[in-house]
C-alpha positions in Angstrom: 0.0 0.0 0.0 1.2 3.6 -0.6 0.6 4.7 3.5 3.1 2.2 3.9 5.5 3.9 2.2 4.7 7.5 3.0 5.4 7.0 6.9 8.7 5.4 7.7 9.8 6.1 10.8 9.5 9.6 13.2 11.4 12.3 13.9 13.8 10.4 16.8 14.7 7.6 14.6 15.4 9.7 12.0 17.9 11.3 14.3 19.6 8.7 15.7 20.0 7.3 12.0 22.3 10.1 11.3 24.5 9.1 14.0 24.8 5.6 12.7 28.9 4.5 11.7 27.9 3.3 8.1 26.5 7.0 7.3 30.1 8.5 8.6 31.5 5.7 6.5 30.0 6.6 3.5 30.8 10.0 4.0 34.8 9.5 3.8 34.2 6.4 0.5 32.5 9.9 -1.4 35.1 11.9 -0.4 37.5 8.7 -1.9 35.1 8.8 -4.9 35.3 12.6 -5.6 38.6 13.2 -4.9 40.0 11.4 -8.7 37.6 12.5 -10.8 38.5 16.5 -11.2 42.2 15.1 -11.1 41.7 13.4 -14.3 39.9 16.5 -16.0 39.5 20.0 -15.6 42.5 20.2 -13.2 44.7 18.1 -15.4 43.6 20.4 -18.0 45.2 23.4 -16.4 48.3 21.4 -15.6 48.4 20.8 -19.6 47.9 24.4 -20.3 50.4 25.7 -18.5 53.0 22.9 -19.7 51.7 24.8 -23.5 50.3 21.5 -24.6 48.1 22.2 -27.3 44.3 23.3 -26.8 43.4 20.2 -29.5 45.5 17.5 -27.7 44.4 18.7 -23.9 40.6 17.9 -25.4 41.5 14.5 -26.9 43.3 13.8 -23.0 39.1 14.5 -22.1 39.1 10.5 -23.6 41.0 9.5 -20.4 37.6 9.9 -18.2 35.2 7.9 -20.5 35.7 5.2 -18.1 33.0 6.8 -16.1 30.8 6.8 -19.1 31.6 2.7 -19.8 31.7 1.5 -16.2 28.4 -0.2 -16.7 30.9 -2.8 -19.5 33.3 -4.3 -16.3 30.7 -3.7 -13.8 29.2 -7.4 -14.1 33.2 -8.6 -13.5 33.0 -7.0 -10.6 29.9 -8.7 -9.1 30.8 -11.9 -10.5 34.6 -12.6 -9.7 36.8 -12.8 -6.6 40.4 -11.0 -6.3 42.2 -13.4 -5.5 43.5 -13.8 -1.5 41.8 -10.1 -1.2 38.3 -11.6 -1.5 39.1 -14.6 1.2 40.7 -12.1 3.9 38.6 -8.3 3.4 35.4 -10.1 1.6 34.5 -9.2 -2.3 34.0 -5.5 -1.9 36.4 -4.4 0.3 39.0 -6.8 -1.7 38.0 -5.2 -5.3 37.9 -1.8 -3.0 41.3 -2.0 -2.3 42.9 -2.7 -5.8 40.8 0.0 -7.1 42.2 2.6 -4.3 45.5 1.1 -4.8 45.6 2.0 -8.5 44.3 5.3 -7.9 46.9 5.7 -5.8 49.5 4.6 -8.0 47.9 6.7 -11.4 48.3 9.6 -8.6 52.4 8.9 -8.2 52.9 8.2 -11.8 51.8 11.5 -12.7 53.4 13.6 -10.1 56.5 12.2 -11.2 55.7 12.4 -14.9 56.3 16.0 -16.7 54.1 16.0 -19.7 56.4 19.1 -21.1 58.9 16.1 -21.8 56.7 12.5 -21.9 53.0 13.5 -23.1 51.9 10.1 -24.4 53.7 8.5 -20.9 50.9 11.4 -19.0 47.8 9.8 -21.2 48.8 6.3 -20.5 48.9 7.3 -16.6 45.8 9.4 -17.2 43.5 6.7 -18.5 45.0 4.3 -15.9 43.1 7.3 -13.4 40.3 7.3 -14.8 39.5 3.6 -15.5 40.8 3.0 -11.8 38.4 5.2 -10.2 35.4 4.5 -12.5 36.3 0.5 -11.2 35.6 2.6 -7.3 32.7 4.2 -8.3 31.1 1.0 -9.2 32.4 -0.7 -6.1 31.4 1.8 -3.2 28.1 2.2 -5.0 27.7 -1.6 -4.9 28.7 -1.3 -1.1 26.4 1.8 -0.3 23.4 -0.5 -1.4 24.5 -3.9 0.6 25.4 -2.6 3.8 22.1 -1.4 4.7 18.6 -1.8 4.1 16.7 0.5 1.9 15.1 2.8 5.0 18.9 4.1 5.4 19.4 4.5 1.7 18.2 7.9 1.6 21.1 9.1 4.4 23.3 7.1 3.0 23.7 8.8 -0.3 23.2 11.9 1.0 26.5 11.5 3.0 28.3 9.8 0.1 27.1 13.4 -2.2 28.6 15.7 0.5 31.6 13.5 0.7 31.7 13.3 -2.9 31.3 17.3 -3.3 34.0 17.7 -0.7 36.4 15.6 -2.5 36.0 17.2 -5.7 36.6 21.0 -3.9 40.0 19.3 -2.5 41.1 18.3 -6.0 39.7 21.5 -8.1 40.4 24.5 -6.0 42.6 22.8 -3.4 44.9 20.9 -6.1 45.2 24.4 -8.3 45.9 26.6 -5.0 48.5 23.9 -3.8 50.4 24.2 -7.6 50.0 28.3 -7.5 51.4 28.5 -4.1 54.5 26.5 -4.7 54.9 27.9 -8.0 55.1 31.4 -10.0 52.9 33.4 -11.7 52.8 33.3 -15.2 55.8 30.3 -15.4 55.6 26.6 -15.4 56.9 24.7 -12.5 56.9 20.8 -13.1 57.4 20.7 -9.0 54.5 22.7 -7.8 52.0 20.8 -10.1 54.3 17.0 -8.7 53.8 18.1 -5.5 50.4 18.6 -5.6 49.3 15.7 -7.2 51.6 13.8 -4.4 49.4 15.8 -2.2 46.4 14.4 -3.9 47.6 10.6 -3.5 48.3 10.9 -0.3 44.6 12.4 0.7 43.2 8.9 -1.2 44.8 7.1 1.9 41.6 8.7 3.8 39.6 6.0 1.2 42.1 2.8 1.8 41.8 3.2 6.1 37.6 3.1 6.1 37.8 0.3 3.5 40.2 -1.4 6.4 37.8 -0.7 9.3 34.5 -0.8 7.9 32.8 -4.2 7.7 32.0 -6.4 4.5 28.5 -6.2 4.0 26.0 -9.1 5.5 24.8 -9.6 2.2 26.7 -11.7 0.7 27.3 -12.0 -3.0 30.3 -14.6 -2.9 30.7 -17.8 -1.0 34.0 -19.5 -0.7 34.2 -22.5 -3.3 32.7 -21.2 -6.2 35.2 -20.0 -7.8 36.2 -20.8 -11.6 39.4 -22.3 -12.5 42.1 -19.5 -13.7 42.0 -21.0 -17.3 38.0 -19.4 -17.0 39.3 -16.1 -15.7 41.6 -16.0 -18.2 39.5 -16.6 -21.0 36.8 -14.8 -19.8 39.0 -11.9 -19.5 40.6 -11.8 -22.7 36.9 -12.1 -24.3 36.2 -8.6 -22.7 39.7 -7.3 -23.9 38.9 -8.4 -27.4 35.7 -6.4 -27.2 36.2 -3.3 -25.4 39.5 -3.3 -28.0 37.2 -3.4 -31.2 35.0 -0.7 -29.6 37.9 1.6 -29.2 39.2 0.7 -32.9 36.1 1.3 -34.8 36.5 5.2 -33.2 40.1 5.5 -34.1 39.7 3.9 -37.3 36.8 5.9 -38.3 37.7 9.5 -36.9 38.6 11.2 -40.3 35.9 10.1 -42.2 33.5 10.7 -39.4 34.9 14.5 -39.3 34.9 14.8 -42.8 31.3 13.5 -42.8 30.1 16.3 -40.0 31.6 19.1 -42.0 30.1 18.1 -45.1 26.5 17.8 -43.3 27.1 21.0 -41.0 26.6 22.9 -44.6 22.8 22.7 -43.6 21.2 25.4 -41.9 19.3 25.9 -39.0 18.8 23.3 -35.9 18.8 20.3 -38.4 23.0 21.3 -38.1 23.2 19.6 -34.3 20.5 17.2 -35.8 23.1 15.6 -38.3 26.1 15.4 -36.6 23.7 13.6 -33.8 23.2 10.7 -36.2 26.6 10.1 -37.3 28.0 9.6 -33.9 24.6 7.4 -33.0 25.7 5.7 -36.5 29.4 5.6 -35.5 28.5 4.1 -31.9 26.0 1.5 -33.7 28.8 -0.1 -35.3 30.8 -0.1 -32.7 28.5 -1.5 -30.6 27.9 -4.1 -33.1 31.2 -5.1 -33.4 31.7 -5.9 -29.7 29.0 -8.1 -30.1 29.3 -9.7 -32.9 33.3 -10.5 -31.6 32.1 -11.9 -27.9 29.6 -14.1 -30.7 32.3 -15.4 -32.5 34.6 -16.3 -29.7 32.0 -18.0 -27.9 30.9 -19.6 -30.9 34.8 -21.1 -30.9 35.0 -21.9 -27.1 37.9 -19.5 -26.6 35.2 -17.7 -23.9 33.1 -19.9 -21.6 29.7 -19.3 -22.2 28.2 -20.0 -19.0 30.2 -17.1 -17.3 28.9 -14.5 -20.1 25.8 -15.8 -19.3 26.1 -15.2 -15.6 28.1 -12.6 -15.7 26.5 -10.3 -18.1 22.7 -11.6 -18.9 21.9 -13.0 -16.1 20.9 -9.1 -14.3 18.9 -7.7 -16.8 16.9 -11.3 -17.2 16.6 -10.9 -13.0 15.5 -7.1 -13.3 12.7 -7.8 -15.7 11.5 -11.1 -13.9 11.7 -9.0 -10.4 9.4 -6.2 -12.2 7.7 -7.1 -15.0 5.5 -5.0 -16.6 6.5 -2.1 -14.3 10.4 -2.6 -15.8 9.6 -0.3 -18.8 8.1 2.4 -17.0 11.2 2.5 -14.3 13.3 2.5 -17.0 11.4 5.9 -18.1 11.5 7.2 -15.1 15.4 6.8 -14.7 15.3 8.3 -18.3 13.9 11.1 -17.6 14.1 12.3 -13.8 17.5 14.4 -14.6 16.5 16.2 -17.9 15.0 19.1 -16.2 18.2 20.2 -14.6 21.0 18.5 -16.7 19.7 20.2 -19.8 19.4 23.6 -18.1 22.8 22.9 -16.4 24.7 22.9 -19.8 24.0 26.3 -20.4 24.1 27.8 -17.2 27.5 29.3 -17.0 27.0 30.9 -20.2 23.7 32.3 -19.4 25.5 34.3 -16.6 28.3 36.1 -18.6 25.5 36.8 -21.5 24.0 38.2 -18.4 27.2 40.4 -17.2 28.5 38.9 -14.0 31.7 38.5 -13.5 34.1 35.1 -13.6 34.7 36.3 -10.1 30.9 36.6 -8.9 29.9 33.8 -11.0 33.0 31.7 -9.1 31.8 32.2 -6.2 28.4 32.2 -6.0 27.6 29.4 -8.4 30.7 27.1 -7.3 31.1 28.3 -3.6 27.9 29.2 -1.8 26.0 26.7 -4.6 28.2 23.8 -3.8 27.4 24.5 0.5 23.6 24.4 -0.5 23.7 20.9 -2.6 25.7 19.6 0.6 22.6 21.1 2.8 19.9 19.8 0.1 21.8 16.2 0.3 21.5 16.5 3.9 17.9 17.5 4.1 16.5 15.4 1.1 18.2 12.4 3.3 16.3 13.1 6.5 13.1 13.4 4.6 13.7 10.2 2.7 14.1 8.2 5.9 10.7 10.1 7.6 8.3 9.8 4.8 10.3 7.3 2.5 12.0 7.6 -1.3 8.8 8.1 -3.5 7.3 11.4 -1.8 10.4 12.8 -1.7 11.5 11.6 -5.4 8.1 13.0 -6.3 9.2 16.1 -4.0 12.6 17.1 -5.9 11.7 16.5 -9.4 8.4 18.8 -8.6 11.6 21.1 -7.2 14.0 20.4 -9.9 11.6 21.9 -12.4 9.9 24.6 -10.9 13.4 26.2 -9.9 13.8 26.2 -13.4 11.7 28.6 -13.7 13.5 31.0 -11.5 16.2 31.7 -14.1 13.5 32.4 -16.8 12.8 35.2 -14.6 16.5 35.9 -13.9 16.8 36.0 -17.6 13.8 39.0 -17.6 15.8 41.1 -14.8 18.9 41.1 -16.0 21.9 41.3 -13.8 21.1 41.4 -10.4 23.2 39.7 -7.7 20.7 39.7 -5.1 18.1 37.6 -7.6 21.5 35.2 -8.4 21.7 34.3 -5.0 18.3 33.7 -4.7 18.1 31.3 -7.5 21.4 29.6 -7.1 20.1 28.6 -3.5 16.9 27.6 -4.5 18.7 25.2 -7.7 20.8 23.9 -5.8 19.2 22.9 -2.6 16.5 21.4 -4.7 18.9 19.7 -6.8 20.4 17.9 -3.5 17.3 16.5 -2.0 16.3 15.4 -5.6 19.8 13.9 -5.7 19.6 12.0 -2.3 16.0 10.8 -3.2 17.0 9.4 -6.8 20.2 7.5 -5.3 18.3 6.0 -2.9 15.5 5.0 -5.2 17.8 3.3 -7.7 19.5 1.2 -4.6 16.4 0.1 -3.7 15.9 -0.9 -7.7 18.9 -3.4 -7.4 18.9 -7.4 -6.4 22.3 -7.9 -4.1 23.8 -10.7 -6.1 23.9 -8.3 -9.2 24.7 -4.6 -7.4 27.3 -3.5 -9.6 26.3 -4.9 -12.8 22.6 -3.4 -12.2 23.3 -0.1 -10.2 25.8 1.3 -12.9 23.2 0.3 -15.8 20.6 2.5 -14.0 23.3 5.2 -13.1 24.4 5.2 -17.1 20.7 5.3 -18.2 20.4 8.2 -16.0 22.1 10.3 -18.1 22.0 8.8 -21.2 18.9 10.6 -23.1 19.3 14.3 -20.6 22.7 14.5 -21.9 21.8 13.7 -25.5 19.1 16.2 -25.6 21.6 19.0 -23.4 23.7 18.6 -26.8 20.6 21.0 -28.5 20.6 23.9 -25.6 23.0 26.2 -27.3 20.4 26.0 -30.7 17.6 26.6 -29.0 18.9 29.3 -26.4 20.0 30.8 -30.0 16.9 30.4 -31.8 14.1 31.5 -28.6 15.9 33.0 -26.1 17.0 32.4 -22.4 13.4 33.1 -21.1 11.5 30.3 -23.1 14.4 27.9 -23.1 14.4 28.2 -19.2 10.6 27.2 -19.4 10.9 24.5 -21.5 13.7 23.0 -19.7 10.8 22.8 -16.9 8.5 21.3 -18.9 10.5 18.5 -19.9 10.8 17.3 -15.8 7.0 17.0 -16.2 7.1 13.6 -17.4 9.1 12.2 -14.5 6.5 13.5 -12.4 3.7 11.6 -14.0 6.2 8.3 -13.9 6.6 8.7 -10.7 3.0 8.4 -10.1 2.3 5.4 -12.5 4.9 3.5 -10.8 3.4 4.1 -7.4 0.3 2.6 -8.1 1.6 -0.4 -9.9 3.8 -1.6 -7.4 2.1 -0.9 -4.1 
């Protein structure tokens, strides 16, 4: 019934669930989590820059974080082997956990002591290394969050992994780049500064490898001791995946000068139908590379050089359990994953440049936006927790995508005042405090989506579907802010998180 899942639990037990040793946990595993990710991006990037690597070759180094983007490919290895001795003594998380932290770690130290100025490729190599490495933690700690407590926590839970997460990412942006000013000097490269930094960095991971020590393995267990395969299995299983994932990458390299000469010849066409046809030839180019994955794992199963049975397990087995757990319903959560982001993640892409078109300054836009917005998503995490444990994850769900899109709003009248740093403030609170207890809500709801023998494999589907269609559809913002304006772009951008809203609903009632 739905008044079972309106009223949880009161106001005291909602307390004392904030003082609960897994929520602090989670708190220092997002900080873990958030600490690589601007390491292997926009602060690298600066690092680059100064070092005068080109502007062209700094954006193809953006190719080292598509691990994030592909996590959902390894995610099923994860769930479905054990590391060897690791998994016997820390349990299969924790074990994974570890070599994942430990090759953060060592990424971290290979870059410090690697000057791109002299060894560029050597930098992408350790680069990629980075970002595959903590992609593999993302999937594990999410796996974790979700097993180590039932779904009533859930809600807290994520909220103390986001503020974690949030603070880690503040370490490595402003904290990396004020480390590397301070021991260097203005306006010259110093190899040191940006070394010791990034030493600085590796060492702050060690905060992620002592609460993977202490905390406990979670009671659910998704590994018991004897069911291992043999290592010829692992090995064979493995090189399947390599095989794959390497004609997925080749079809990209091989195909990246036609596919540019193919854009510009289609960009000739005027009008919106421009974004439109260099859409489809990357959804073309990604179709065939798709397709040739599959069609390789085919063939080497076909051979018996890859055991079937452990593809089969492995990688089929989760979405066969999701669909048999929700039947009809699956489609409709699938929707609702879909779509519960567009609202803001299509607003969010032109954000930034809607406040210089408006006149503030870098400075002002720094430090409202980045600063004082990044202190309200913490507090929105915070809050949208509490609420989830007191009246459960669907109100509030329903709650924050009702917020996520009426905020939205608020900058279409921005847009109508002009610059005013009063009305800024106003609206960056608002977006971002609604944007936190949407965000706690949503992470909770797609923990409670997952079985525990498949938590990986299933949780970083979801999290990759999440995305998938808002960022597609961000790609058009810059078109239509050009072709209607801020004010009506702003509106429709709140329109679109209508349809998660109805979702919601339908869901509701065909589950309970």
């Amino acid at each position: 019934m739905v008044e079972q899942i309106i009223l949880r639990q009161s106001w005291a037990e909602t307390l004392r669930a904030i003082q609960d040793r897994r929520v602090v946990a989670l708190l220092f595993l997002g900080f873990s989590a958030g600490l690589p990710i601007l390491l292997v991006f926009s602060t690298l990037s600066v690092w680059l820059r100064e070092a005068e690597v080109s502007r062209a070759t700094i954006g193809f180094f953006s190719w080292a974080a598509l691990g994030y983007a592909f996590k959902f490919v390894w995610a099923p290895v994860i769930d479905a082997l054990p590391v060897p001795l690791l998994t016997r003594r820390f349990g299969r998380r924790r074990g994974w956990l570890l070599i994942s932290q430990a090759a953060v770690i060592g990424a971290l130290v290979a870059m410090a002591l690697t000057d791109p100025l002299l060894s560029l490729t050597q930098m992408a190599a350790f680069a990629v290394l980075l970002g595959f490495s903590s992609a593999t933690q993302d999937v594990i700690i999410d796996a974790y969050r979700i097993e180590v407590a039932d779904e009533e926590l859930q809600g807290l839970l994520s909220a103390a992994y986001i503020t974690g997460y949030r603070v880690g990412m503040l370490i490595a942006g402003a904290g990396a780049l004020e480390i590397a000013g301070v021991l260097g000097e203005q306006g010259v490269y110093s190899p040191r500064a940006w070394s010791v930094s990034y030493l600085i960095m590796a060492g702050a991971m060690l905060v992620g490898v002592a609460t993977t020590l202490l905390v406990p393995e979670p009671n659910k267990k998704c590994y018991e001791p004897g069911t291992e395969q043999s290592a010829a299995d692992y090995a064979r299983f493995g090189s399947g995946l390599f095989f794959a994932l390497g004609a997925f990458v080749a079809v990209f390299f091989i195909s990246a000068d036609f596919t540019t000469a193919a854009k510009g010849f289609l960009a000739m066409a005027d009008g919106p139908t421009k974004g439109l046809w260099s859409f489809t030839v990357e959804a073309i180019r990604l179709g065939v590379a798709v397709s040739l994955s599959y069609g390789v794992v085919r063939v080497l199963i076909a051979a018996g050089l890859v055991p079937r049975a452990m593809v089969e397990s492995t990688y089929v087995a989760p979405f066969k359990d999701f669909f048999s757990r929700y039947g009809r319903t699956a489609l409709l959560i699938i929707a609702l994953i879909s779509t519960y982001r567009i609202a803001d993640v299509v607003m969010g892409v032109m954000a930034n440049v809607f406040y210089v078109d408006i006149g503030f300054e870098k400075q002002e836009i720094g430090r409202i936006t980045k600063g004082f917005g990044l202190i309200m998503t913490i507090v929105g995490g915070f809050f949208g927790g509490i609420l989830t444990i007191r009246f459960g994850v669907m109100p509030i769900l329903f709650l924050g995508a009702a917020l996520a899109a009426a905020t939205n709003l608020l900058f279409a009248v921005m847009a109508g005042m002009g610059n005013d740093i009063r009305m800024l403030i106003a609206v960056i609170s608002a977006d971002n405090l609604s944007a936190g207890i949407a965000s706690a809500a949503f992470v909770a709801y797609l923990a409670g989506l997952t079985n525990s023998t498949f938590t990986a494999t299933q949780y970083a589907l979801f999290s990759s579907i999440m995305l998938l269609l808002p960022k597609l559809l961000a790609g058009y913002s810059g078109v239509v802010v050009e072709t209607v304006g801020y004010s009506y772009f702003f509106i429709g951008t709140a329109v679109m998180g209508l349809p998660a809203l109805v979702l919601i609903v339908l869901v509701v009632r065909l589950r309970w």
